[in-house]
N, C-alpha and C positions, 0 to 999 in steps of 0.2 A: 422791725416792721417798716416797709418802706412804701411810702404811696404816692399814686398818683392821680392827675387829673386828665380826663382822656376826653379830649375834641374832637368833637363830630359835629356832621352836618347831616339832615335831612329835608326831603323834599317837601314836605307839608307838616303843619302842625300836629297831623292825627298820626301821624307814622313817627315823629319824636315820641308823640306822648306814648305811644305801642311799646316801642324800644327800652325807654326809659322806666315804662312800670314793668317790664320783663326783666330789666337788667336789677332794677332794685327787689322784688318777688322772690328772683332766683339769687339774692347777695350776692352778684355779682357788682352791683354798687350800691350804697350807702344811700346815695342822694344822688341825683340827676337834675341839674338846672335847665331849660328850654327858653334860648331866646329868640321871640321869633322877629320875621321881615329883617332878614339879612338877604344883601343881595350881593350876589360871586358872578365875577368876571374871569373867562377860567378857558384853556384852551380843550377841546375836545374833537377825538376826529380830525383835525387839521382847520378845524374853525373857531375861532372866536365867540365862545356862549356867554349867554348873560342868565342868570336866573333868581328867581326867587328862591329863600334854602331860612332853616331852621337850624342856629346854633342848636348842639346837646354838650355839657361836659358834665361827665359821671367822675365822682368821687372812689376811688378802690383801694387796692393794693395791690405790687407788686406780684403776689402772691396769686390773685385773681387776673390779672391784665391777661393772661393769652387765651383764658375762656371767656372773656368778655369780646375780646375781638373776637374770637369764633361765635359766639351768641348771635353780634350788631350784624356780621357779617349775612348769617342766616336768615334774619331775620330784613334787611334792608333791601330796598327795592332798585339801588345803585347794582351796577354793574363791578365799579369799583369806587365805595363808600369809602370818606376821609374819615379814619378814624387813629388818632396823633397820641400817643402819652405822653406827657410832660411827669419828670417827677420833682414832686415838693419838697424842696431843702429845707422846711423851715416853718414855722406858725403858730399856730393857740392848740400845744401838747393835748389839753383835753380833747380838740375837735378830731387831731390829727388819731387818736386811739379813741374815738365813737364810730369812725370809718374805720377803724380795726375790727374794734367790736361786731359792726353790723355786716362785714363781708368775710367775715369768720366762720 
């Protein structure tokens, strides 16, 4: 079992928290953490934005990663939403198989 932590960003707190109880609802992740008042300096269009944005990283697996992007995708209000997997080499074996457990 191989897992990962998948980075995203959205535009307000209320459409983290959307995503995030859909993604965990549906097992597609474990646990969803929401940090908010992050701010992205980002090119778009051929202009220089600045915005306001909501860290999300969801806990998964492997196993679940391409329907959860298809989920965030559907369900987010981006045009094209960052959504990144990192995968975890390493940690507290119990945590890493309760994220197994619960996206099973």
């Amino acid at each position: 079992m191989k897992v990962n932590f998948v980075y995203m960003t959205a535009g307000s707190p209320e459409e983290a928290h959307s995503i995030g109880r859909e993604l965990v609802t549906s097992k597609l992740a474990a646990c969803v953490n929401i940090l908010n008042d992050m701010n992205s300096i980002y090119m778009w269009d051929g202009k220089v934005q600045k915005d306001s944005e909501v860290v999300m990283i969801a806990k998964t697996t492997e196993k679940q990663l391409s329907a959860l992007v298809d989920k965030v995708k559907s369900l987010h209000s981006y045009d094209c939403p960052c959504i990144v997997a990192i995968p975890v080499s390493g940690g507290n074996q119990a945590f890493l198989d309760w994220i197994a457990a619960e996206t099973d």
